[in-house]
KOLTORMAR-44257 format. One line per 5 residues: number of its first residue (from 1); their letters; for each residue x, y, z of N, C-alpha, C. Coordinates in steps of 0.001 Angstrom, whole numbers, always signed. Example, Ala and Ser with C-alpha at 12.3 -4.5 7.8 and 13.67 -1.06 7.14 Angstrom:
2
1) as) +13190:-5690:+7800:+12300:-4500:+7800:+13200:-3300:+7800; +12850:-2250:+7080:+13670:-1060:+7140:+12900:+30:+7870
REM end
This chain:
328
1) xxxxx) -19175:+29310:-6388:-19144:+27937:-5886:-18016:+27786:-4865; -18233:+27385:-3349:-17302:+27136:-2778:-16586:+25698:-3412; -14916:+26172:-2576:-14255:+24813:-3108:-14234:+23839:-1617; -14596:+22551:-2326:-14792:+21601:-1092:-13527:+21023:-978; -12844:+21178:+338:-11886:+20365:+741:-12381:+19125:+1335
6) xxxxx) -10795:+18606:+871:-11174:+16621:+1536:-9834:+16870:+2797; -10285:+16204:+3732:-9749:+15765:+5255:-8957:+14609:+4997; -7425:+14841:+4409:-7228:+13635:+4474:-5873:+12880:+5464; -6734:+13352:+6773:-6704:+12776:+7399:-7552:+10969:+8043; -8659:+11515:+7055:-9480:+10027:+7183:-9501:+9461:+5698
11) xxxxx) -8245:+9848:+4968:-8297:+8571:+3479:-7114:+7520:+3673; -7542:+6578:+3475:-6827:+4700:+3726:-6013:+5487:+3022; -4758:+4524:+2890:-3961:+4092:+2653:-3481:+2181:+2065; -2818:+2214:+745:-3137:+537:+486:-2878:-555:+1680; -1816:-389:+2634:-1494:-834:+3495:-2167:-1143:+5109
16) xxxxx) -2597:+450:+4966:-3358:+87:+6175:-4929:-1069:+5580; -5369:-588:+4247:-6567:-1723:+4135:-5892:-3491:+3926; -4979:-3688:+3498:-3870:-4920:+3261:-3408:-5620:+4798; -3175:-4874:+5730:-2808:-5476:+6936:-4180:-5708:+7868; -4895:-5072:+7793:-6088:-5048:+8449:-7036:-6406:+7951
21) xxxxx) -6858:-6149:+6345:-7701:-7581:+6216:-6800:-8535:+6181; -5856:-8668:+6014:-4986:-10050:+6378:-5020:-10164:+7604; -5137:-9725:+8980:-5349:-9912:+10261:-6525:-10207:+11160; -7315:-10057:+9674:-8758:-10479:+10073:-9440:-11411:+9115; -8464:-12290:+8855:-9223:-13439:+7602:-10189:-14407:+7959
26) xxxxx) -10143:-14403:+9626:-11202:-15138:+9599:-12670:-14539:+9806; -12952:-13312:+9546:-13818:-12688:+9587:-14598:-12604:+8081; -13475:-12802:+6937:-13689:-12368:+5809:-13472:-13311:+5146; -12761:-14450:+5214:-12141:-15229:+4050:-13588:-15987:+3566; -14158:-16117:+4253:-15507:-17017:+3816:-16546:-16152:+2572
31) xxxxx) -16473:-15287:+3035:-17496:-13813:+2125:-16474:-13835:+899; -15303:-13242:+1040:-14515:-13467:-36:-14114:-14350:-1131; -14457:-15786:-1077:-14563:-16604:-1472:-15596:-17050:-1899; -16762:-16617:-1367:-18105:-16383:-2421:-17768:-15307:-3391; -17943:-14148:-3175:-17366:-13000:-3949:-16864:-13734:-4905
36) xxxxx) -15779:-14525:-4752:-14772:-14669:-6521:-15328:-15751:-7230; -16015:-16862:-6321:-16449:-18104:-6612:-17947:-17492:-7727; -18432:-17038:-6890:-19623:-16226:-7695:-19450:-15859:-8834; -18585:-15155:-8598:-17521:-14401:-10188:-17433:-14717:-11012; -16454:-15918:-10836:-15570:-16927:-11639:-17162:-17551:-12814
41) xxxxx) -18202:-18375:-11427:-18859:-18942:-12760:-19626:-18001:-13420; -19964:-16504:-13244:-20465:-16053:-13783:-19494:-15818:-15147; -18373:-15744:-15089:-17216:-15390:-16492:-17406:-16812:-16819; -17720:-18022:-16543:-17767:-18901:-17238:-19322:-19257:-17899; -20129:-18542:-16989:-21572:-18750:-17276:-22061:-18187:-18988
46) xxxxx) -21160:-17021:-19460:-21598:-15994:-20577:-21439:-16833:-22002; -20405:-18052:-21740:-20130:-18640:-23257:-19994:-19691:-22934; -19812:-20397:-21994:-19399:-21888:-21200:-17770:-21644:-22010; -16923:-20533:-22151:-15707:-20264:-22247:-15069:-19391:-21390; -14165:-19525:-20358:-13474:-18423:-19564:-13002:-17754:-20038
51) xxxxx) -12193:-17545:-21631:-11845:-16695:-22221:-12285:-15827:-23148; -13045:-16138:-23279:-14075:-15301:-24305:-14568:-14115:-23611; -15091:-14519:-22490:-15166:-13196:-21519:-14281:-12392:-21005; -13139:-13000:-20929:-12123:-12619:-20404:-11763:-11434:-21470; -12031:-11827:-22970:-11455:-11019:-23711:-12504:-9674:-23977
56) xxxxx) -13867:-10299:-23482:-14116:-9153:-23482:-14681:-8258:-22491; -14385:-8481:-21203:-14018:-7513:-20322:-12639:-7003:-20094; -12152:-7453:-21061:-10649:-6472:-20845:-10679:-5406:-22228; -12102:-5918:-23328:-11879:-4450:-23683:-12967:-3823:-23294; -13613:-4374:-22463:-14859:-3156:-21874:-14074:-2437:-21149
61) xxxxx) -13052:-3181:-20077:-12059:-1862:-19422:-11466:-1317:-20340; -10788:-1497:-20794:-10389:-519:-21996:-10941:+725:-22292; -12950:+426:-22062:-12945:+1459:-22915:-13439:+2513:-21391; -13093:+1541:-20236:-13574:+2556:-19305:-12508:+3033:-18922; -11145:+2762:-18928:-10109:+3619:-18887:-10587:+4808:-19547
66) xxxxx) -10508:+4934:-20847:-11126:+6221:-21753:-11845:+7080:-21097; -13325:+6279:-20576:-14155:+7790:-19999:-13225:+8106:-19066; -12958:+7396:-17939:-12117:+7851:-16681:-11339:+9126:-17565; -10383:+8810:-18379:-9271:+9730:-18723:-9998:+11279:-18903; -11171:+10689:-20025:-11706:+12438:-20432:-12660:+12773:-19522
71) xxxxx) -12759:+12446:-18361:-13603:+12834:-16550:-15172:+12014:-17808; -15181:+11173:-18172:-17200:+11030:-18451:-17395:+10056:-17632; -18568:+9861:-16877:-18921:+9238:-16160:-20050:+8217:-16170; -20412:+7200:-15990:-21811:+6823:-16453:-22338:+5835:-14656; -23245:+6026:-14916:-24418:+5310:-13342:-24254:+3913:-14260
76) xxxxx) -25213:+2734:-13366:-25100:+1671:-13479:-26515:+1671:-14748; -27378:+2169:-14368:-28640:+2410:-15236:-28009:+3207:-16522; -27160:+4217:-16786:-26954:+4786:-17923:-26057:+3585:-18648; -25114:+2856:-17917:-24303:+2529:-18646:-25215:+951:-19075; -26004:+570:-18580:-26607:-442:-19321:-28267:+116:-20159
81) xxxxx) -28290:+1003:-20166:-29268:+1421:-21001:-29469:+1241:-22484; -28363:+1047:-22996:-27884:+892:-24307:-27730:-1036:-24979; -28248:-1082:-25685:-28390:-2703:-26055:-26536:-3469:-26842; -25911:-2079:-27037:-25000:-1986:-28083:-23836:-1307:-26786; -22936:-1574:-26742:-21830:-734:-26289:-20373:-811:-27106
86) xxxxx) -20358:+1089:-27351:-19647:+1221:-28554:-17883:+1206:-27729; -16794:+654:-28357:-15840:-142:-27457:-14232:+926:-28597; -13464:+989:-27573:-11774:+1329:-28119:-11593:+534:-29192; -10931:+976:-30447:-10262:+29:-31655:-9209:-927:-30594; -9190:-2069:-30860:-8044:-3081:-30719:-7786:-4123:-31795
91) xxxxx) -6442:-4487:-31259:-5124:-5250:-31953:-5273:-6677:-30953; -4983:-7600:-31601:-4796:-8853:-31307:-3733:-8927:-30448; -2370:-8155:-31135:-1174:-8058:-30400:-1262:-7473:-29043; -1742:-6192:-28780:-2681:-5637:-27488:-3450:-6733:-26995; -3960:-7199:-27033:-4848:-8265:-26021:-4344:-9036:-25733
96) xxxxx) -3292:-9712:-26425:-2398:-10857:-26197:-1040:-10019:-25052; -820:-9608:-25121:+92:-8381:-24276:-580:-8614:-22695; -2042:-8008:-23185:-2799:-7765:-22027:-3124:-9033:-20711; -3296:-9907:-22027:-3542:-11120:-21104:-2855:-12111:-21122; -1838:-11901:-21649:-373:-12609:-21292:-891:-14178:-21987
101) xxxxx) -1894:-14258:-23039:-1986:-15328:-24264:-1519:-15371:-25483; -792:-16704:-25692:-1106:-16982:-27161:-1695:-16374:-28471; -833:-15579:-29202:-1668:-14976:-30579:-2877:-15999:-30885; -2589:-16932:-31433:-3203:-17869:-32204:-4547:-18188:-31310; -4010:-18036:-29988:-5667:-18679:-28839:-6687:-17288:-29008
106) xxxxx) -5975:-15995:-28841:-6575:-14899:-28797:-7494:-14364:-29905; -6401:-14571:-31078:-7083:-14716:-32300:-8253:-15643:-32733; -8514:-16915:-32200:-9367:-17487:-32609:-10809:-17158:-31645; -10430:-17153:-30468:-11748:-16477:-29402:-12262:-15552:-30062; -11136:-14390:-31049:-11561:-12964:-31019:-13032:-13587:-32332
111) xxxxx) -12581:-14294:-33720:-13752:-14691:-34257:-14213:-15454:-33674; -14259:-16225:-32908:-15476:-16848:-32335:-16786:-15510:-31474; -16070:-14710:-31151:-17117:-13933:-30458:-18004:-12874:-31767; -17043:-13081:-32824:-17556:-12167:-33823:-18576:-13677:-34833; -18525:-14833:-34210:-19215:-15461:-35275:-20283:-15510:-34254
116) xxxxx) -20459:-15530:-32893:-21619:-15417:-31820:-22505:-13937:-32387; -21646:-12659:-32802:-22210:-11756:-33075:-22081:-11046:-31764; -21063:-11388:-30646:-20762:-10430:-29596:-20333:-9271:-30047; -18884:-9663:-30722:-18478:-8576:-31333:-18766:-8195:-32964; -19317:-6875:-33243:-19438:-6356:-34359:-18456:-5209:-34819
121) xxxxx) -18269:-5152:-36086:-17747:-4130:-36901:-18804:-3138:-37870; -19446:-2075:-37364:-20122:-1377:-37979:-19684:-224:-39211; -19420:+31:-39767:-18260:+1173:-40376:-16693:+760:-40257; -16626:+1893:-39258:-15172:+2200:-38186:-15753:+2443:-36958; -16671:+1697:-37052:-17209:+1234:-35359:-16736:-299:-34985
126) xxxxx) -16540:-686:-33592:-16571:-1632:-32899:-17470:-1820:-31685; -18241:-2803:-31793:-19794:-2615:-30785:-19659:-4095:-30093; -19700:-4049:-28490:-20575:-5181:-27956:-21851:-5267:-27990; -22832:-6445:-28555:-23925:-6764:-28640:-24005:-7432:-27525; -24826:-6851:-26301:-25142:-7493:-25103:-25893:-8242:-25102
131) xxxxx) -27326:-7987:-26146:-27744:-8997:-26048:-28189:-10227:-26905; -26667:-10780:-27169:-26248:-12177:-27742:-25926:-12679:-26619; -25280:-12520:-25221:-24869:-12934:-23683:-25812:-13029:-22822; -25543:-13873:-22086:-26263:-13255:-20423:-25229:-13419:-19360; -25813:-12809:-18447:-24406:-12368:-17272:-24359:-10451:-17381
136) xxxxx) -24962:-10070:-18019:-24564:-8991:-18639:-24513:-8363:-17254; -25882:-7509:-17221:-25369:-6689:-15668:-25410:-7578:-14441; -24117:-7070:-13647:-23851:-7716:-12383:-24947:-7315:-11032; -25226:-7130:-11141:-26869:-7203:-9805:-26344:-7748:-8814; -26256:-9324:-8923:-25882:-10169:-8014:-24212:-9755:-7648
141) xxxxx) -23555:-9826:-8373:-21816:-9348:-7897:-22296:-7909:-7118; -22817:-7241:-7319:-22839:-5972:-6895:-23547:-6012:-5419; -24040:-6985:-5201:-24291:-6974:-4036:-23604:-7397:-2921; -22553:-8582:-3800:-21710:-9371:-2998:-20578:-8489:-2731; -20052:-7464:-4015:-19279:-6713:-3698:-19406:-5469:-2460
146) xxxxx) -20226:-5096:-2491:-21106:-4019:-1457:-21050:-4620:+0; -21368:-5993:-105:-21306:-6486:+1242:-19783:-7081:+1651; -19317:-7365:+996:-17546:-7399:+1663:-16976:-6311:+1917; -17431:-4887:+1093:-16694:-3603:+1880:-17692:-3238:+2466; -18426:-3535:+2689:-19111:-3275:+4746:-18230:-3862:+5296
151) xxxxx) -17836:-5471:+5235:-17290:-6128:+6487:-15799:-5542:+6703; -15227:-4819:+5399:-13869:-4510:+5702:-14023:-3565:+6293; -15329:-2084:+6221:-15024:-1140:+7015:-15433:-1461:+8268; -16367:-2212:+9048:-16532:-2537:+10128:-15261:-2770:+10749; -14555:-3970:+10167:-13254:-4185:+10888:-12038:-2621:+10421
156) xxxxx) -12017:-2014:+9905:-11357:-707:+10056:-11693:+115:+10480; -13406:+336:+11091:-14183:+1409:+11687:-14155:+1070:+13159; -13986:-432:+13729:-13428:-1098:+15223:-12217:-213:+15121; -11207:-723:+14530:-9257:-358:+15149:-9673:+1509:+14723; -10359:+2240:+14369:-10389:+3175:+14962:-9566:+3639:+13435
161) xxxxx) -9569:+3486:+12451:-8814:+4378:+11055:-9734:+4418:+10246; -10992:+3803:+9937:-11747:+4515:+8828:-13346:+4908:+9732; -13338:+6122:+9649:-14197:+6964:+10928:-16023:+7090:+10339; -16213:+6567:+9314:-17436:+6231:+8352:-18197:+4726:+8714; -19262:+5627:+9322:-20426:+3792:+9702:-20744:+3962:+8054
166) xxxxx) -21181:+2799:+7638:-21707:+2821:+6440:-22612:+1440:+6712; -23587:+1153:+5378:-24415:+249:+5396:-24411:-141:+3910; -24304:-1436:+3789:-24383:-2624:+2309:-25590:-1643:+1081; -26748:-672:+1442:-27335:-212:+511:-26515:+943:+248; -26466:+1879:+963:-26008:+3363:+823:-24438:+2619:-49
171) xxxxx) -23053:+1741:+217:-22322:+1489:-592:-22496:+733:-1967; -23723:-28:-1825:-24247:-648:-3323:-24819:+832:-4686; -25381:+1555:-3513:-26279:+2864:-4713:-24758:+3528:-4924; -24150:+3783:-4191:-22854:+4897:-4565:-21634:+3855:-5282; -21576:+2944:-5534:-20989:+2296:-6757:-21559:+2637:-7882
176) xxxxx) -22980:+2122:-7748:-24431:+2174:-9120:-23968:+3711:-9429; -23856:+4769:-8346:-23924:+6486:-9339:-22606:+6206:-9925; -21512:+6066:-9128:-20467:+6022:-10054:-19828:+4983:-10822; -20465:+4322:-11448:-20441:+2979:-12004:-19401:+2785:-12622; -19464:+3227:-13739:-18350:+3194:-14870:-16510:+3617:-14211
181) xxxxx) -16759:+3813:-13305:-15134:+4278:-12503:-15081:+2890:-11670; -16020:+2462:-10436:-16086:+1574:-9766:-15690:+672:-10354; -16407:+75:-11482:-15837:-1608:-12456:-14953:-1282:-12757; -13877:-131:-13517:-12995:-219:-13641:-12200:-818:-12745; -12184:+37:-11670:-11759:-639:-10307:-12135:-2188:-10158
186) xxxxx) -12626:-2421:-10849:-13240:-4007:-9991:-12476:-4680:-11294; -12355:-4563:-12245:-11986:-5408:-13906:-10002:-5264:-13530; -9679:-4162:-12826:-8037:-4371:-13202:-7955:-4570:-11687; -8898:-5016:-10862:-8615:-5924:-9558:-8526:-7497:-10283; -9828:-7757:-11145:-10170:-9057:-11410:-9017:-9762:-12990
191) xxxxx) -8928:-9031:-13742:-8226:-9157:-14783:-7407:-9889:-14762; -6150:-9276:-13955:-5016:-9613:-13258:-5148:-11129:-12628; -6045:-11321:-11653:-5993:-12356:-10759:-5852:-13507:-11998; -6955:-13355:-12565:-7392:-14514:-14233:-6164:-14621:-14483; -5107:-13663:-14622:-4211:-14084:-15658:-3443:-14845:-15035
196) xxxxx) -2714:-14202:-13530:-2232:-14726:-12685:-2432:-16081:-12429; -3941:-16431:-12400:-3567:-18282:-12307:-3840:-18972:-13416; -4094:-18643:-14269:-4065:-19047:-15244:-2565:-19330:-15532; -1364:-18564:-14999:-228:-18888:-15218:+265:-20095:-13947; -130:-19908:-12696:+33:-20794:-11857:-601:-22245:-12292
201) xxxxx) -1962:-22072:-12676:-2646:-23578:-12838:-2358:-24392:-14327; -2233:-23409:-15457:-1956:-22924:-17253:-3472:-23715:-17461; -4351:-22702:-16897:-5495:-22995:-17266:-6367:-22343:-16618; -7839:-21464:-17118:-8628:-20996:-16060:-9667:-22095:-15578; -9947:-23362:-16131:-10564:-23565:-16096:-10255:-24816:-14789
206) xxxxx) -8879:-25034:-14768:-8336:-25835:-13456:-8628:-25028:-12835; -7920:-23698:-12407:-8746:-22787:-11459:-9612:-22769:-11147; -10411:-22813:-11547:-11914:-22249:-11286:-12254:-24047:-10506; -12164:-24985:-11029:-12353:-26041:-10228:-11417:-26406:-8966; -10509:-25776:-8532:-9583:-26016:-7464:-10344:-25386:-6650
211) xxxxx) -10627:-23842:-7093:-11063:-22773:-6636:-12786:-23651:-5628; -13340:-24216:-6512:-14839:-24779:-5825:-14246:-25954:-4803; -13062:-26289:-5033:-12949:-27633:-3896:-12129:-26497:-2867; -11549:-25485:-3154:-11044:-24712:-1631:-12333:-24180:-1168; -13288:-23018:-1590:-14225:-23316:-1171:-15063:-24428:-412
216) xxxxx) -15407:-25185:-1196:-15933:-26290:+361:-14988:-26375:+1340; -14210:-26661:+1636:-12788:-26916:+2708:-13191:-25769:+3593; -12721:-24178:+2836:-13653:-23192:+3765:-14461:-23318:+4698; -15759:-23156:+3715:-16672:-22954:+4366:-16866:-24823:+5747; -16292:-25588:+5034:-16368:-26662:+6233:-15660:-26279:+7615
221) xxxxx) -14347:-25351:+7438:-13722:-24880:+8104:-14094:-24068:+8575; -14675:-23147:+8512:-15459:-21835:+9099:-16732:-22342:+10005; -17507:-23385:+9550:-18428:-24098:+10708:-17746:-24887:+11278; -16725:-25850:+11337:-16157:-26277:+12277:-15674:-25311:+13397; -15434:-23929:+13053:-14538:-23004:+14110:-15828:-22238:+14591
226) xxxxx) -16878:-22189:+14207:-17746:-21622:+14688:-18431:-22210:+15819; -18599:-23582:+15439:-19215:-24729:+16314:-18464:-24919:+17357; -17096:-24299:+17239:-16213:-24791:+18653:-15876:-23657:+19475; -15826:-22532:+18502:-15576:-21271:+18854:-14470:-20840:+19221; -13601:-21381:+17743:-12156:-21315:+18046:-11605:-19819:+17550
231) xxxxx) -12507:-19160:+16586:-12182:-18473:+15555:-10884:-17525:+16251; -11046:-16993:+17497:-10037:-16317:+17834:-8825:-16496:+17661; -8334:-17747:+17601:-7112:-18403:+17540:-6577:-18627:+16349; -7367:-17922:+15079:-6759:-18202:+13924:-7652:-17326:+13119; -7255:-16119:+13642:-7666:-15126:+12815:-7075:-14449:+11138
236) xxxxx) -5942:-14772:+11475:-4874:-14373:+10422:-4943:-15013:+9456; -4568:-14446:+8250:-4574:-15051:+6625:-4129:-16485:+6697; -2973:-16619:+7342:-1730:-17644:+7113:-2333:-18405:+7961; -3069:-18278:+9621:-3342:-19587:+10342:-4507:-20288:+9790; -4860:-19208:+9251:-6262:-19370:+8596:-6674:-20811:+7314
241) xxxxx) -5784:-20430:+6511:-5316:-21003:+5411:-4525:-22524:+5897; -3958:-21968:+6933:-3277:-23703:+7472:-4150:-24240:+7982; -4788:-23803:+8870:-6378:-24796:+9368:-7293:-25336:+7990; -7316:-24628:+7184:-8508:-25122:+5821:-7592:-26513:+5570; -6026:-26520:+4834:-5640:-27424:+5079:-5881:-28825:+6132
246) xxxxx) -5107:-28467:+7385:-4723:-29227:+8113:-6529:-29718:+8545; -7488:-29467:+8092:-8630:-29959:+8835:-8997:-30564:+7805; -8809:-31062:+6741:-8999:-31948:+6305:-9326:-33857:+6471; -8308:-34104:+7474:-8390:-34755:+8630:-9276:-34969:+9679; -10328:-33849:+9733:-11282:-33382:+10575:-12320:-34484:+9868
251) xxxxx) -12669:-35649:+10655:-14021:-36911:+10495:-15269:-36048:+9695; -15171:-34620:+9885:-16659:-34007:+10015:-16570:-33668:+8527; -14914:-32987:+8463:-14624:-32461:+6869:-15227:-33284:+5517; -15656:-33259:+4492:-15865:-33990:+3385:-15305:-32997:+2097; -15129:-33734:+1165:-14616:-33214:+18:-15592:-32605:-1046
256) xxxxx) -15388:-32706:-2510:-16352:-32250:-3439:-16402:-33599:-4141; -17052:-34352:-4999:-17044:-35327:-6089:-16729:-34748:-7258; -16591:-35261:-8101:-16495:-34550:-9635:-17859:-34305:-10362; -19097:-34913:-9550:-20060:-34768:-10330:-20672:-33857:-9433; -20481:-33382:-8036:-20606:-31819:-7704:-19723:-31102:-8021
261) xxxxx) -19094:-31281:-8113:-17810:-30119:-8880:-18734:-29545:-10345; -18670:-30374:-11256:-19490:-30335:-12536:-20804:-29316:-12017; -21666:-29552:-11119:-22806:-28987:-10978:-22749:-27704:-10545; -22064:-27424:-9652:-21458:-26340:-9119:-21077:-25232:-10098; -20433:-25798:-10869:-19655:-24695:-11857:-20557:-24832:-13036
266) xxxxx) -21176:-25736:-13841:-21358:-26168:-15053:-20952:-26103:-16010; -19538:-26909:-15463:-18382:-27281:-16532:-18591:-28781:-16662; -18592:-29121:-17917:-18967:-30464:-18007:-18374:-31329:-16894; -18738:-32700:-17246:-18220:-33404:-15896:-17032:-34279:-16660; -17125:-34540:-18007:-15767:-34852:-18332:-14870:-34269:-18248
271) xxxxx) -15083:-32846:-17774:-13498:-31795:-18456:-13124:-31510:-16969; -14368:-31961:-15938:-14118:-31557:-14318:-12871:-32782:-13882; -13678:-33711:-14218:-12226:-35212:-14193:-11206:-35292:-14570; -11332:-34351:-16012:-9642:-34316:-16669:-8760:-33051:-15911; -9899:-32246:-15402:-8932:-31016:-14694:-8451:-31214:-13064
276) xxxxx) -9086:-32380:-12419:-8916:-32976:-11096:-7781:-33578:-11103; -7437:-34952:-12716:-6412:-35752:-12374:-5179:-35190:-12325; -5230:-33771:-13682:-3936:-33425:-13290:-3795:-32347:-12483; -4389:-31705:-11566:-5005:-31254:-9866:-3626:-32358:-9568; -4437:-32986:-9499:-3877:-34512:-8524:-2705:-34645:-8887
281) xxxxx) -2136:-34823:-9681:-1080:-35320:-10477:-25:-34031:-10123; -215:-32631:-10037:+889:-31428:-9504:+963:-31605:-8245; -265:-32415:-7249:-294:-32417:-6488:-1321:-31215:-5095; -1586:-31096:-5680:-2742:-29482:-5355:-4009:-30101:-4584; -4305:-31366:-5003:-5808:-32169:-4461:-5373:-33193:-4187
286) xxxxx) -6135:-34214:-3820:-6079:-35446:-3184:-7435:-36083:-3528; -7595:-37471:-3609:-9080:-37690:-3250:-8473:-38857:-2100; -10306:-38359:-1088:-10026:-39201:+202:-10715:-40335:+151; -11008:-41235:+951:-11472:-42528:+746:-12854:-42613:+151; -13778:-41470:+87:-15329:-41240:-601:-14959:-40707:-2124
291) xxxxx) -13813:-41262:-2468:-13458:-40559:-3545:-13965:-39414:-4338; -13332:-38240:-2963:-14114:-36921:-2865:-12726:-35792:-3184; -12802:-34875:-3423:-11702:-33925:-3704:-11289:-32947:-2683; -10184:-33371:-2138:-9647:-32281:-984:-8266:-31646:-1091; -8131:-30629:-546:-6552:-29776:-1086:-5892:-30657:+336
296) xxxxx) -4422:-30466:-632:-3360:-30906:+112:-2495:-29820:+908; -1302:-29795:+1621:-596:-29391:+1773:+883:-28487:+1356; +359:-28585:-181:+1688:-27910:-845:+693:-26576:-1454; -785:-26158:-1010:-1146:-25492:-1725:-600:-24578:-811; -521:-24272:+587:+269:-23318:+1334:+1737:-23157:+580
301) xxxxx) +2315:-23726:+278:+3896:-23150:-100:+3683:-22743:-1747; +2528:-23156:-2593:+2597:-22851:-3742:+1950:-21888:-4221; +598:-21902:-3512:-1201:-21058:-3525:-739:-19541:-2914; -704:-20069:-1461:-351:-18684:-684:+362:-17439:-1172; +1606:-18006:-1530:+2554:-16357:-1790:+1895:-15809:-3025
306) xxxxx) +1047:-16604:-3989:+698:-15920:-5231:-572:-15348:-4886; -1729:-15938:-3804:-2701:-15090:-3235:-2284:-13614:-2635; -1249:-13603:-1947:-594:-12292:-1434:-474:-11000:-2082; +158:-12022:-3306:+340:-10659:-4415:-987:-10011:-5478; -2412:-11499:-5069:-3503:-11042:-5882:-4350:-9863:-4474
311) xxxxx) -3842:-10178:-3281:-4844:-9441:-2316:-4030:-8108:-2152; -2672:-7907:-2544:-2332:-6448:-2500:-3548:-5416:-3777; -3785:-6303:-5074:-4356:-5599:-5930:-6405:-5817:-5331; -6315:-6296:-4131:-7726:-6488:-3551:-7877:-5153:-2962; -6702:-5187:-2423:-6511:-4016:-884:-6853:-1920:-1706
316) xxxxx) -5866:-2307:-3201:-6143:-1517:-3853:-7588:-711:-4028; -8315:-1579:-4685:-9598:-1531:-4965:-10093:-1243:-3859; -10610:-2286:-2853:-11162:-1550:-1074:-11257:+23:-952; -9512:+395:-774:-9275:+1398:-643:-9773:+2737:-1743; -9574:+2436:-2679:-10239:+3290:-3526:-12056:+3671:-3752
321) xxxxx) -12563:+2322:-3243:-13870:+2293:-2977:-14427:+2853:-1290; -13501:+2531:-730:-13857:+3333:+676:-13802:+4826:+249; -12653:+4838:+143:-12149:+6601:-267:-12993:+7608:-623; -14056:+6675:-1854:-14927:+7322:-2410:-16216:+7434:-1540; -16564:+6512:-1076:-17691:+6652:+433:-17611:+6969:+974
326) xxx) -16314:+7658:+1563:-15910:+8897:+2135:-16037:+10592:+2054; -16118:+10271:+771:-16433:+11888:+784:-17750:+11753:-619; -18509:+10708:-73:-19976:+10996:-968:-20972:+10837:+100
REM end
């Protein structure tokens, strides 16, 4: 068997994928923000609880750390072939570690998922029952994911550092072969972020509704710059992010209501109101005269620097997923 060398002269680096897409946010921030928005309600879609999932995709990574360690590998078809997926022993104290919660909150999710019958105890087995959930396989994420690293290598295959045309199928099937490595990659990209605002907002579920009113602002912002054809002028993360702001002001801009907010996510519409006022109340939203929901101005000095530190662990992932389309 010859031994295959890798050229690595054409493997990223975290930095070069980190500066490249921060210099090109207005190319991406819109795709990206579907990507997580998508996400988000799908982790809320599995129990109408953000944490319940939360807890248990952090021990499905868990147990894909494991294969990674002993080289086993599984496709997207092998690894959902199975109705049952057999999971690492864990500790309450470990998960609470992991996700930077409350014993007592962790502990009670953990039986609630065992009174759903998610989680089972067979012997000295521990099993996810997949199908007590839905959300199970990502189809839809996997496509969204596939199509944001096209747009990042396009813009790194322009400046002339990642030397690979690629196309949204050929990177969707070569995730699917190497599946079980890829989500890893994608769960301690996503993990993190959860916990992260969950400590900024002390709640996922404010998140996730801030998260649908920056979204609209976006995407209002992204057709306003399209329609004028400004985009050049505010390409960058930071001008980028100050225009979503500052166009708020924009006659054309409109906000979210609480009873699209509610629909959007399908989080009740009482718990969307109670998570808006105190939105409102840190100061993060506003409502404008259609008593509609729009971000303010302190989400740049408060939002921003903690996005920075969630898109270094973005840039990660990219890079590791290019890397691999590189030499497959």
């Amino acid at each position: 068997m010859s031994l295959r060398q890798v050229d690595f002269s054409k493997v990223l680096n975290d930095d070069q994928v980190y500066d490249h897409m921060m210099n090109s946010y207005d190319q991406l921030g819109r795709d990206w923000i579907v990507h997580q928005w998508s996400w988000m309600n799908n982790v809320y879609q599995a129990f109408k609880d953000h944490y319940k999932y939360l807890i248990v995709i952090s021990l499905v990574e868990k147990t894909l750390q494991f294969y990674d360690q002993m080289n086993i590998q599984y496709s997207f078809d092998q690894f959902y072939s199975k109705s049952n997926l057999y999971i690492e022993k864990f500790s309450i104290t470990e998960l609470c570690e992991k996700l930077q919660l409350p014993k007592e909150t962790v502990r009670r999710k953990v039986l609630e998922l065992e009174k759903l019958g998610v989680l089972k105890r067979i012997k000295k087995q521990i099993i996810i029952d997949r199908t007590v959930f839905s959300q199970v396989k990502p189809e839809r994420q996997l496509r969204l994911t596939s199509k944001y690293v096209y747009l990042i290598s396009e813009i790194l295959n322009k400046d002339g550092i990642y030397p690979k045309k690629l196309d949204t199928k050929f990177i969707e099937n070569t995730i699917k072969r190497n599946f079980s490595l890829c989500w890893r990659w994608f769960y301690r990209m996503q993990i993190p972020m959860i916990i992260g605002y969950h400590e900024v907002f002390e709640d996922v579920a404010t998140f996730h509704v801030w998260g649908t009113v920056a979204m609209n602002q976006a995407f209002n912002y992204k057709k306003s710059m399209d329609e004028s054809n400004i985009h050049s002028l505010t390409p960058d993360y930071m001008t980028f992010n100050k225009g979503i702001v500052t166009d708020q002001d924009n006659e054309n801009t409109t906000g979210v209501s609480a009873m699209s907010l509610s629909d959007m996510t399908d989080i009740p519409r009482a718990t969307v109101i109670r998570k808006c006022k105190y939105l409102v109340d840190q100061g993060y939203l506003k409502p404008n005269e259609k008593k509609q929901y729009v971000m303010t101005g302190m989400n740049i000095d408060k939002i921003l620097p903690y996005q920075k530190r969630v898109f270094k662990n973005k840039a990660k992932f990219l890079r590791k997923i290019l890397n691999l389309l590189t030499i497959s």
